[in-house]
N, C-alpha and C positions, 0 to 999 in steps of 0.2 A: 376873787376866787370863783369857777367855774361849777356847774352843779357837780361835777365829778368830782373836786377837789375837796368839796362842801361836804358831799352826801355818803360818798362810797369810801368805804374803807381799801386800802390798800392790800395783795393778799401777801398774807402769813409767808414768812421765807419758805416753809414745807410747802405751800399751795404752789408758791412763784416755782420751785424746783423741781414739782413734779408736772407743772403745764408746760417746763422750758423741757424738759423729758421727754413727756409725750410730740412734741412739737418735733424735736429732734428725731425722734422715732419714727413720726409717719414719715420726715422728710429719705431717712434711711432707707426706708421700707418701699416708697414711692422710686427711686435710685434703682431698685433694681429689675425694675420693670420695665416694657416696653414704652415707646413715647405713647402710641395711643392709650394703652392703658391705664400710663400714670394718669394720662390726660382724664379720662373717663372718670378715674379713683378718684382725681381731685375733685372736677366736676362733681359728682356724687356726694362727696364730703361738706361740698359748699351747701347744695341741694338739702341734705340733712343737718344741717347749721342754721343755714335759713328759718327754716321747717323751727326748731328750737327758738331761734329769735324772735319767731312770731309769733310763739305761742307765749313766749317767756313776755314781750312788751304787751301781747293784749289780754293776761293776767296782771301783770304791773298798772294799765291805761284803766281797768277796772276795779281794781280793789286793792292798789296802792295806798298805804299809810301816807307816804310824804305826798303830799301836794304839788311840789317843784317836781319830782320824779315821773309820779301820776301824767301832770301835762306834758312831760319830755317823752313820757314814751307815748300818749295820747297824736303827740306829734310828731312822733318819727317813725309810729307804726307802718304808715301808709308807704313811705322811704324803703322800709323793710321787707312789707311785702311786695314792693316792685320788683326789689333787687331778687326775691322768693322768685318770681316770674319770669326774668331771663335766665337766673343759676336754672329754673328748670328747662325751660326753651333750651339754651345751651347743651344742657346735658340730652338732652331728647334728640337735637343737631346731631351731639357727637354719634348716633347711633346711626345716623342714617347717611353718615360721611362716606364710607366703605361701604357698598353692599356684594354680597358674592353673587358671579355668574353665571352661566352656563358651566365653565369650564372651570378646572378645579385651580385653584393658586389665582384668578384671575380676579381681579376688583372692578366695580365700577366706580368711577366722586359723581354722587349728587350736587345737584348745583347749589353753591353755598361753599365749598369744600374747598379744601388747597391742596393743592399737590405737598405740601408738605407732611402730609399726614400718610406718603408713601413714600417718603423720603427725599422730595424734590423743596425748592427755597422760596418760589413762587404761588401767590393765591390765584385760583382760576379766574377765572373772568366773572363764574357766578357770586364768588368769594366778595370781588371787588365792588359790585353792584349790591352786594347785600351789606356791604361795610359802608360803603357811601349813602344806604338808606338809614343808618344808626348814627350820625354825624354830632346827634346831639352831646352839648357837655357833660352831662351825667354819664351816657353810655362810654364817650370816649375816656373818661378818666377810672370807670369801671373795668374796661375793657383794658389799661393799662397798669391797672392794681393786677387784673389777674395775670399781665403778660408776664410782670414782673414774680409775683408768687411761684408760677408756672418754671420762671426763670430759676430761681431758689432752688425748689425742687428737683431742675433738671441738672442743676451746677454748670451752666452754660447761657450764654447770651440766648435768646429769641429774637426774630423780628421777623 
């Protein structure tokens, strides 16, 4: 059995129905929003999750009772805070995707950006270059947790 099956209690059917609640809730709520801004909300929600994670494993990494726990989160704090450092890179991206012009209604993309963030299917060419400098497998399989979540979210395929 695994430390999680060992150590942690499973939650209380009241716990399990009011996180499957609120889950259903942000995803509602995110629904009726525009793409960017779900985008951003999500972003943001990750950013302050993290935030939480970090604080929560290097409270556990310091003055955890169990032992087995103590070194799991002693060991996967580092993991946490990583992922802490691109949800905020990310989100700090998304602000600088769109900036306004001169003229009123008009956008510029920063390079890094996709045209789909104005409604177009293609990543710019800065988009492209900055995706093939993150190639590594941590980023690629984080980077496909969030296409998919994002997915969830929007009730429609991404790619």
């Amino acid at each position: 059995a695994g430390l999680a099956q060992v150590s942690l209690c499973p939650l209380p059917g009241r716990a399990a129905r009011r996180a499957r609640a609120a889950s259903r809730s942000l995803i509602t709520t995110a629904r009726r929003k525009s793409r960017s801004s779900r985008t951003a909300s999500y972003m943001a929600q990750q950013v302050t999750s993290h935030q939480r994670a970090v604080q929560l494993y290097t409270q556990q990494s310091q003055s955890g009772q169990d032992a087995g726990l103590k070194k799991f989160a002693a060991e996967t704090l580092p993991v946490v805070q990583h992922h802490l450092q691109m949800a905020q890179k990310t989100s700090a991206d998304l602000g600088k995707v769109a900036r306004p012009s001169a003229k009123p209604g008009d956008a510029t993309l920063e390079q890094g950006s996709t045209d789909r963030d104005l409604g177009g299917s293609e990543p710019t060419a800065g988009a492209k270059r900055k995706s093939a400098q993150r190639s590594d497998p941590e980023s690629a399989r984080i980077a496909e947790l969030n296409r998919q979540q994002l997915q969830q979210i929007e009730g429609q395929p991404r790619r």
